[in-house]
N, C-alpha and C positions, 0 to 999 in steps of 0.2 A: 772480638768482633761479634757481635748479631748479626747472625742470619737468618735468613726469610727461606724456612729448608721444608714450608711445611704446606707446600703447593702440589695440588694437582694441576690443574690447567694451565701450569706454566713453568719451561726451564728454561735454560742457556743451555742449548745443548754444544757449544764450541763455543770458544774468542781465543782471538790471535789478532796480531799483523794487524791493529786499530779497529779491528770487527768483535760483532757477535752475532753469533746464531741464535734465535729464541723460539720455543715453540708460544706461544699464545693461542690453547684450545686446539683445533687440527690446523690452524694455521704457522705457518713460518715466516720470520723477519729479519732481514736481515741490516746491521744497523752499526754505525761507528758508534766507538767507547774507546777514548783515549786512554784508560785505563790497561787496555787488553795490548798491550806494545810487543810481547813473548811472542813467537812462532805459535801458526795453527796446530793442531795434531792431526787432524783428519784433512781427507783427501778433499780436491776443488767439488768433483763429483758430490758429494756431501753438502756440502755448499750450495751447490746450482739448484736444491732442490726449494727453496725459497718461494715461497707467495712474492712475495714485493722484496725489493733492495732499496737503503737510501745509499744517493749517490750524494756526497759532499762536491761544493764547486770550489772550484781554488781561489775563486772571486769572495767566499763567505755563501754562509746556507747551502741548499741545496735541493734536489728533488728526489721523491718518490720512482721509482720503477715498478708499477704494479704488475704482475704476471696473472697471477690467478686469486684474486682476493676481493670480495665484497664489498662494501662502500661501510659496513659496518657490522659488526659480530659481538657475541658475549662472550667472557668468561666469568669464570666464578671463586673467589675463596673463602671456604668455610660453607657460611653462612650471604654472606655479599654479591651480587652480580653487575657486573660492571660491563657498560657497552664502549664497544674499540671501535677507534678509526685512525687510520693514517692520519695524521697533520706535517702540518708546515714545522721545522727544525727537529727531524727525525721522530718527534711524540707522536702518540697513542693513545694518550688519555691517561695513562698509568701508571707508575711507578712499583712494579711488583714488588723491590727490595722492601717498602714501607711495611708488607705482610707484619713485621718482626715488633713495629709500632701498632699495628690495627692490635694483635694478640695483647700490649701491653695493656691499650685504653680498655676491651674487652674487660680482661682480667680486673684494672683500676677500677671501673664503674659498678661490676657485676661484685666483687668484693668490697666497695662499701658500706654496703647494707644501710643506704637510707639517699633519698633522692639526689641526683645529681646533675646539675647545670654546666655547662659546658662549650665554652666557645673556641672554634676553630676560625684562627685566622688565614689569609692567604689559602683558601682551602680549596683552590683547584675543581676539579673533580668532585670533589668530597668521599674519600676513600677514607679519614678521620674521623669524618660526620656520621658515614652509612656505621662504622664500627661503635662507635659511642653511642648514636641510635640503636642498634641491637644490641647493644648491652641493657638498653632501660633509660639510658639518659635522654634529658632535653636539650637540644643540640642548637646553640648559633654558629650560623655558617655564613664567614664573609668571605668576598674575591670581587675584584677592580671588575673583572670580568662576567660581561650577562651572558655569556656563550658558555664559559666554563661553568658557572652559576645552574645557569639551564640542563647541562650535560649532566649536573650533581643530582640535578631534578630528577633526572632520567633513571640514574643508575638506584637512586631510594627507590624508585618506582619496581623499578627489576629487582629488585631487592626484598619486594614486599614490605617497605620501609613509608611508604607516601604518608601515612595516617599519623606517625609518629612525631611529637613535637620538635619538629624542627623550623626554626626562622631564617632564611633565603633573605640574606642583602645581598646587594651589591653597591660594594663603595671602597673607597678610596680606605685603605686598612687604619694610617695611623687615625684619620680624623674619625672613621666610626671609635674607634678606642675613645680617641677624645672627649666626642660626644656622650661616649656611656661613663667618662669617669663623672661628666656633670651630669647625668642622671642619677648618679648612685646605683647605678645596676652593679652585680657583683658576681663572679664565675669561681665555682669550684674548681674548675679543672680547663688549663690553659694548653692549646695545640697551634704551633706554628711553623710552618714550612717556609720561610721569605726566599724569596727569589736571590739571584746574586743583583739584577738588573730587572728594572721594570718601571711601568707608567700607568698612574691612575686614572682615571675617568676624566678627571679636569687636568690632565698634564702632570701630573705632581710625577717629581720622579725617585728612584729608589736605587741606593747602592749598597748592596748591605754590609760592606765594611766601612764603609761613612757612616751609614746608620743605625745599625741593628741594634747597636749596645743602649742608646737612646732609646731606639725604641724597646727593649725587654723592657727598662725601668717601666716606664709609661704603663705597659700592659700591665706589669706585678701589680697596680695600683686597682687594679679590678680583682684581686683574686678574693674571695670571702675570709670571715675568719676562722673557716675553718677546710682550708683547703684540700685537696688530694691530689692535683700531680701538675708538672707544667711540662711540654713535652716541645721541646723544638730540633727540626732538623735545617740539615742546611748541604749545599750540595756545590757548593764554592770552596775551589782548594784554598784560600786565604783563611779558614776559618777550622780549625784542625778540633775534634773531639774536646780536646783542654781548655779553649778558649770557651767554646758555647758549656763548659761546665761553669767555669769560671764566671761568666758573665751570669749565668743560674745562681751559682754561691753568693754574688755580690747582691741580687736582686731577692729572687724567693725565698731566700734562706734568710737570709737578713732580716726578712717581715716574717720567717713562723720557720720552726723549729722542722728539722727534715735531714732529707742526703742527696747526692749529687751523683750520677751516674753517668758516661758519656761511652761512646762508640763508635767505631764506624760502623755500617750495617754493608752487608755484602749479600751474594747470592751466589748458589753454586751450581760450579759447572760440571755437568755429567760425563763429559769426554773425556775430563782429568781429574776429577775430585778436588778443583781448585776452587778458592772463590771470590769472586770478582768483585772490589771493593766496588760501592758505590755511593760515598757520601756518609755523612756522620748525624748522628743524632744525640741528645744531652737529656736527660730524664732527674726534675726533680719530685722528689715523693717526700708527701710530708708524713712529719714523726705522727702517732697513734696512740 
């Protein structure tokens, strides 16, 4: 497993009983993680001490319970600063376990030794983009979404990243692919997060075990000839480490010579020294 062990501003300080505890910066959250099914170890008291609670409804979704918490905060890692807020289906803007993925592209970029282009698909936030940005790269950054798009804006800003070449679409993931295979534009280095479920700008919708497999090929087809890494995670239990290797082996390696690497990444928990799966990621790196 990868883990993301190399945070200040952020732990799980408990999970149990369908919960977890997390510090994010001096604030606390408390949050479901179907993952976490074992007994708590620590007391309720430890618990109550929480800025906000999500509360799940037995109807589906659920809401916030804010206590003591701002409309919006930073934290930081490394080098990156990221602005948090409560949202709608327990998110935050963040996914800390990815830490374990920003250190990879870092390290990819910054050991090159010669320019690197870089596109991030489905890129959220842009917690992909802020890291490939401060490694030196030139960063495209897509998402369906002009909120989450804009939020990405935010955080290169806090980041001291604004000035840095990065291109901000927003569109519909496979068809910008599309589009740029008929430009001939070409990426050294491929990063993608797809959702399990989702809807683009004009309705287009997304299942990614209907389609992921289709869509990797589609992407490979932009990679240059002489690539450095394609990095996808994925956070849907139908889609286990093996497969998103697999699906790498069949697509990048097939067009240029390399290995195949897969995991799930986790993060650890202070209470017990456990650590708390959260999704898997596949890494391929090509030969040198």
């Amino acid at each position: 497993m990868w883990i993301a062990n190399e945070w200040t501003d952020y732990e799980v300080l408990d999970c149990g009983g369908g919960e977890k505890l997390e510090r994010w910066g001096d604030k606390l959250l408390q949050r479901p993680d179907p993952q976490a099914i074992w007994p708590r170890t620590e007391e309720d008291r430890f618990w109550n001490r929480a800025n906000a609670v999500y509360h799940r409804s037995s109807s589906g979704g659920g809401k916030w319970e804010i206590r003591r918490l701002p409309e919006q905060w930073a934290i930081s890692y490394k080098e990156l600063t990221f602005q948090l807020k409560p949202m709608a289906f327990k998110h935050t803007g963040l996914f800390p376990e990815q830490a374990v993925n920003w250190n990879f592209i870092m390290e990819q970029v910054r050991g090159a030794g010669r320019p690197v282009n870089v596109l991030n698909i489905f890129a959220y936030t842009g917690g992909a983009t802020l890291a490939a940005a401060a490694a030196g790269a030139s960063v495209c950054h897509v998402d369906a979404s002009k909120g989450m798009t804009q939020w990405a804006r935010e955080n290169a800003a806090s980041s001291g990243l604004e000035g840095r070449p990065i291109r901000w679409i927003v569109d519909d993931c496979k068809k910008f692919v599309q589009r740029e295979i008929r430009r001939g534009r070409k990426y050294d280095a491929i990063i993608m997060d797809p959702p399990s479920y989702g809807r683009g700008p004009g309705g287009e919708t997304w299942k990614i075990e209907e389609d992921v497999a289709d869509f990797v090929a589609l992407t490979m087809q932009l990679l240059s000839d002489h690539p450095l890494f394609v990095l996808i995670s994925s956070y849907s239990t139908g889609l286990a480490p093996s497969v998103m290797a697999y699906l790498l082996g069949t697509t990048a390696v097939a067009r240029h010579p390399g290995r195949v690497e897969a995991q799930e990444i986790g993060l650890p928990v202070t209470s017990t020294g456990l650590v708390l799966p959260c999704g898997s990621s596949a890494r391929y790196i090509a030969a040198r």
